[in-house]
C-alpha positions in Angstrom: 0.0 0.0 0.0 1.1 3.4 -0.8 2.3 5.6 2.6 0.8 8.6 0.8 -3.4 7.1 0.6 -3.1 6.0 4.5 -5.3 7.6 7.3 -4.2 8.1 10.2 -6.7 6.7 13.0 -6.9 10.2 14.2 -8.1 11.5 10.8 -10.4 8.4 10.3 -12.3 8.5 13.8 -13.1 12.6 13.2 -14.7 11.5 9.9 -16.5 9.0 11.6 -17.5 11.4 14.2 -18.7 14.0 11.8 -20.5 11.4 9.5 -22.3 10.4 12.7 -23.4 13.6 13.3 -24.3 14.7 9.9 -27.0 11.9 9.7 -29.3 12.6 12.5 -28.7 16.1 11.7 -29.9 15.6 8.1 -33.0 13.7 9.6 -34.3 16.2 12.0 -33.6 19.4 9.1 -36.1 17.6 6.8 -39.4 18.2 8.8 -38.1 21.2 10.3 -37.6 22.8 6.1 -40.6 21.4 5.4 -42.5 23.5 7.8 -40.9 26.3 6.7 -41.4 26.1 3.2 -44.6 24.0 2.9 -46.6 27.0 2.9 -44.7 28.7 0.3 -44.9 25.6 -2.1 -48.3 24.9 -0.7 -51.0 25.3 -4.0 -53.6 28.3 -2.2 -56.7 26.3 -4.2 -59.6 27.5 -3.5 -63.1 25.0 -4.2 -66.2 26.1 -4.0 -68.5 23.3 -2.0 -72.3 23.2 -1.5 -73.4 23.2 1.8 -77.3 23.1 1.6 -80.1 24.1 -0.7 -82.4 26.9 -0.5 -85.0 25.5 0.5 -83.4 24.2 3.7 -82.8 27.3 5.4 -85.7 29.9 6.6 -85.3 33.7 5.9 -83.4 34.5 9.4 -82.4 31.2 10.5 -78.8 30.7 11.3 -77.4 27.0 10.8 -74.2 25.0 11.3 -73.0 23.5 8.3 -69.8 21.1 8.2 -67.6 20.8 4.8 -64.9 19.5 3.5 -61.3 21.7 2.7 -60.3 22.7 -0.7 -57.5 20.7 -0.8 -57.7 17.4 1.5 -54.8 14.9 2.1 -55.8 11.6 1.1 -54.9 10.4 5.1 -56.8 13.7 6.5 -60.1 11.9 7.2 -62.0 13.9 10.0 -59.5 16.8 9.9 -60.2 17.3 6.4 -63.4 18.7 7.5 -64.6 22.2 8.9 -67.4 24.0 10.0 -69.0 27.3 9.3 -72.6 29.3 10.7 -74.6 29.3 7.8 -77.3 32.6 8.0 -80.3 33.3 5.5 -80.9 37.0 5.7 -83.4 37.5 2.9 -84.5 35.7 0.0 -81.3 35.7 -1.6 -79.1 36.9 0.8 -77.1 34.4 2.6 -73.6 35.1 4.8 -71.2 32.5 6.3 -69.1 32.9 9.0 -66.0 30.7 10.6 -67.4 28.7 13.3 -64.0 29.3 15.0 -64.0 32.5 17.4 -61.2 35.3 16.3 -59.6 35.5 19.4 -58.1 31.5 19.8 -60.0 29.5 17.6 -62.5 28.2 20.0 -65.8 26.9 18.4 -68.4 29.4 18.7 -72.5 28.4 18.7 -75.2 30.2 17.8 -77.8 31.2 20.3 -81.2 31.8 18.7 -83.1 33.5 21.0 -80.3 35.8 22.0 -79.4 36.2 18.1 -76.0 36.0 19.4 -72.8 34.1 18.4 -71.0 33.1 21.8 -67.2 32.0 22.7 -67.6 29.6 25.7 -63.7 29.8 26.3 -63.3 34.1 26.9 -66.7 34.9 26.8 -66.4 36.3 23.7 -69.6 38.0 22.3 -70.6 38.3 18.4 -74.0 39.9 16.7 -75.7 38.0 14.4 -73.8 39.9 11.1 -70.7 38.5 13.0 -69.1 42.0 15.0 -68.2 41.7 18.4 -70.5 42.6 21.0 -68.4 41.9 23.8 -65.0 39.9 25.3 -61.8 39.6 24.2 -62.3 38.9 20.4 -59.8 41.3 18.6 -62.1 41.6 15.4 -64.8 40.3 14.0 -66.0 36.3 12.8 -64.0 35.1 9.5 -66.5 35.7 6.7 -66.9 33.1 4.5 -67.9 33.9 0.8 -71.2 32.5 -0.3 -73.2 32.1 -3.5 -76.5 30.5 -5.0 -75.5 28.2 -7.9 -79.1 26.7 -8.6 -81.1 26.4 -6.4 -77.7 25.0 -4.2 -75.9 27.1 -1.4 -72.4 26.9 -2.4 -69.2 28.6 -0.1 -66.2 29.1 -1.5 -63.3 26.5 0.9 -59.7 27.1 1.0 -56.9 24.3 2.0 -57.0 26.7 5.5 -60.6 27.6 5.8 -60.0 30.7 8.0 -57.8 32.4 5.0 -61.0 32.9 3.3 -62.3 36.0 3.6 -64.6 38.6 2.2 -64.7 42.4 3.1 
C-alpha cells in the first residue's frame, strides 16, 4: 500500500464522528424545512362546495354547516373537514361565518333567542352579522364567501378555511 493514501486513526475517527453527526442532523432538518417552506410551495386552491339548498334554510335562521377543505390529504379523514354558521338573511341573501371565534380558535354556537354568536372559552360576544359585541375577540367572525349556484348554497373553501375572507 502506498504511505501517501493511508489515514491516520486520528483523521479516520473525526470523519467517523462527523458522518455520525451529519445523519441525524440531516434527519431532523427535513421536517423542520418542510414546515418552513410548505406553505410557500403549498398550492392556495380554493373549491367552492355546496353546503345546503335553499329550501333548507328559513329567511333568518342561522345554521351549522360542516364541509370538506379545498385541498384534502388523502390520510386527513375527519381533519379534512370544517365547520361554518350558515345565515339566511333574505331571499337571496345568505352570509357564512367561521365557526372558530377570532380570538383563539374556540368553536363558537349560535344562540337563537339571544341572536347571538358566543365564545364559551373568553366569553367572547358576536351579533348575528358577525361584529363583536363583547370579550376579548380582537375583530370580527372570518367571513366566509357565499353564492347560490341553482337552487344550491355553495361557499367558496380554502386548503385553510380561516384564509377565506370577504370584506
Amino acid at each position: 500500500m502506498n504511505p501517501e493514501n493511508k489515514i491516520d486513526r486520528r483523521k479516520f475517527l473525526v470523519r467517523i464522528t462527523l458522518l455520525a453527526g451529519a445523519i441525524p442532523a440531516a434527519i431532523v432538518s427535513v421536517p423542520i424545512f418542510g414546515a418552513l417552506l410548505g406553505p410557500l410551495l403549498q398550492r392556495q386552491r380554493q373549491v367552492w362546495r355546496k353546503v345546503a339548498n335553499v329550501s333548507e334554510i328559513n329567511i333568518g335562521e342561522t345554521k351549522l354547516i360542516s364541509y370538506v377543505n379545498a385541498d384534502p390529504l388523502p390520510w386527513a379523514g375527519v381533519t379534512a373537514k370544517s365547520a361554518a354558521w350558515l345565515r339566511r338573511e333574505s331571499e337571496e341573501k345568505f352570509i357564512a361565518f367561521s365557526a372558530n371565534c377570532s380570538h383563539l380558535g374556540c368553536p363558537v354556537r349560535w344562540e337563537d333567542k339571544a341572536q347571538l354568536f358566543m365564545c364559551p372559552c373568553h366569553g367572547g360576544v358576536y351579533y348575528k352579522d358577525g361584529t363583536v359585541a363583547a370579550g376579548p375577540p380582537p375583530k370580527p367572525l372570518t367571513q366566509i364567501e357565499v353564492r347560490i349556484n341553482k337552487n344550491d348554497i355553495e361557499i367558496k373553501t380554502a386548503p385553510v378555511p380561516i384564509t377565506t375572507i370577504t370584506e
